[in-house]
C-alpha positions in Angstrom: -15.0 -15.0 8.6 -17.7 -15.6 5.9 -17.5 -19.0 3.8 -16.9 -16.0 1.2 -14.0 -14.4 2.9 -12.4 -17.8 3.3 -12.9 -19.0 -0.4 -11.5 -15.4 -1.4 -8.3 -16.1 0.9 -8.0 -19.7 -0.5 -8.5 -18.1 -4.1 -6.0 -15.3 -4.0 -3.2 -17.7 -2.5 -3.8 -20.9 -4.2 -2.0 -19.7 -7.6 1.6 -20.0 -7.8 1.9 -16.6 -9.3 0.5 -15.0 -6.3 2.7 -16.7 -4.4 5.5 -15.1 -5.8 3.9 -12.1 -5.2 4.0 -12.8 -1.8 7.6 -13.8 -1.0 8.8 -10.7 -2.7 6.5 -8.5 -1.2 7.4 -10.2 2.4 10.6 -8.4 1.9 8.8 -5.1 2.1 6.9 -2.4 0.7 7.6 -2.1 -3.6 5.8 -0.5 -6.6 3.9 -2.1 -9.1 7.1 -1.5 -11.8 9.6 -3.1 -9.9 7.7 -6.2 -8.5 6.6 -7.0 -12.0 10.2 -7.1 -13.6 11.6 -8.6 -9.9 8.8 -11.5 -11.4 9.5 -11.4 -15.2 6.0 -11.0 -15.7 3.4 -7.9 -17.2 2.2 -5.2 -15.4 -1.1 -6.0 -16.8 -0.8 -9.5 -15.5 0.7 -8.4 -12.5 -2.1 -6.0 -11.4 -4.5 -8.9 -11.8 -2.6 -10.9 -9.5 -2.7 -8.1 -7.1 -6.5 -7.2 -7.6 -7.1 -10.9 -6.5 -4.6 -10.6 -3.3 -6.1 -7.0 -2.3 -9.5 -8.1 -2.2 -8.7 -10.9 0.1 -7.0 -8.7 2.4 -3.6 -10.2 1.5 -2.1 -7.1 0.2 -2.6 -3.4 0.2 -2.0 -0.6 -2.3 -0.9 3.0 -2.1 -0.8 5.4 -4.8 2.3 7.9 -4.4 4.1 10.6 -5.7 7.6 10.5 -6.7 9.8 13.4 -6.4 9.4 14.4 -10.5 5.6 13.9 -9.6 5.0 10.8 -11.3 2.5 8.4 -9.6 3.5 5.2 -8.1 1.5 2.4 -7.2 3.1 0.8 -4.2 1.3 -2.1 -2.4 2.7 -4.3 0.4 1.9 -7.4 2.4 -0.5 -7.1 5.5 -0.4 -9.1 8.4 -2.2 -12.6 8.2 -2.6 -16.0 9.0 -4.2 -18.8 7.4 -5.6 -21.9 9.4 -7.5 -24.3 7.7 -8.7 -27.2 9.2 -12.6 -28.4 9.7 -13.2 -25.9 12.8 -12.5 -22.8 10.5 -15.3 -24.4 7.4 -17.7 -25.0 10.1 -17.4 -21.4 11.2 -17.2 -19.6 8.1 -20.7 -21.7 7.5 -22.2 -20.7 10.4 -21.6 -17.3 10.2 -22.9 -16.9 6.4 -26.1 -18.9 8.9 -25.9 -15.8 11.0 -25.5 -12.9 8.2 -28.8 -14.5 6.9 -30.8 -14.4 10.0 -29.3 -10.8 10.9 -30.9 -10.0 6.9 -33.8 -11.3 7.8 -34.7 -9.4 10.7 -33.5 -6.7 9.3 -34.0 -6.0 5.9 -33.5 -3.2 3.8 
């Protein structure tokens, strides 16, 4: 993991909202509709919140068909773990250290 990847983890879970997101998605799969009146908040808002979690890996969204053939966005929560102490900076460092020398002998 990237200094990047780790600030994007730490970004998309340090906000309450996302969160919330989180504990009702770690019940299971639901679309986009649902979650957001389950939160009392905005779809717009909503998919923000979930833009931010899906880029970090957090959570991932399928686009479905109902059976009148409206589309659905579903998204659920993937797998992870978060460990954070001063061996997991010092590594996400070093490899952003490595990506540049592996650009450097290699560039495009």
């Amino acid at each position: 993991m990237t200094s990047e990847e780790l600030l994007a983890v730490l970004a998309a879970v340090g906000h309450a909202q996302r969160l919330r997101v989180i504990v009702e998605l770690s019940a299971g799969r639901m679309y986009v509709s649902e979650l957001a009146r389950r939160l009392d908040m905005s779809r717009p808002l909503l998919y923000m919140h979930l833009e931010r979690l899906e880029g970090a890996g957090v959570v991932a969204g399928h686009l479905e068909l109902s059976r009148t053939g409206k589309a659905l966005k579903y998204f659920e929560l993937m797998e992870f773990e978060l460990h954070l102490n001063t061996d997991t900076v010092v590594a996400a460092v070093a490899a952003d250290a490595e990506e540049r020398d592996d650009v450097e002998e290699n560039p495009t």
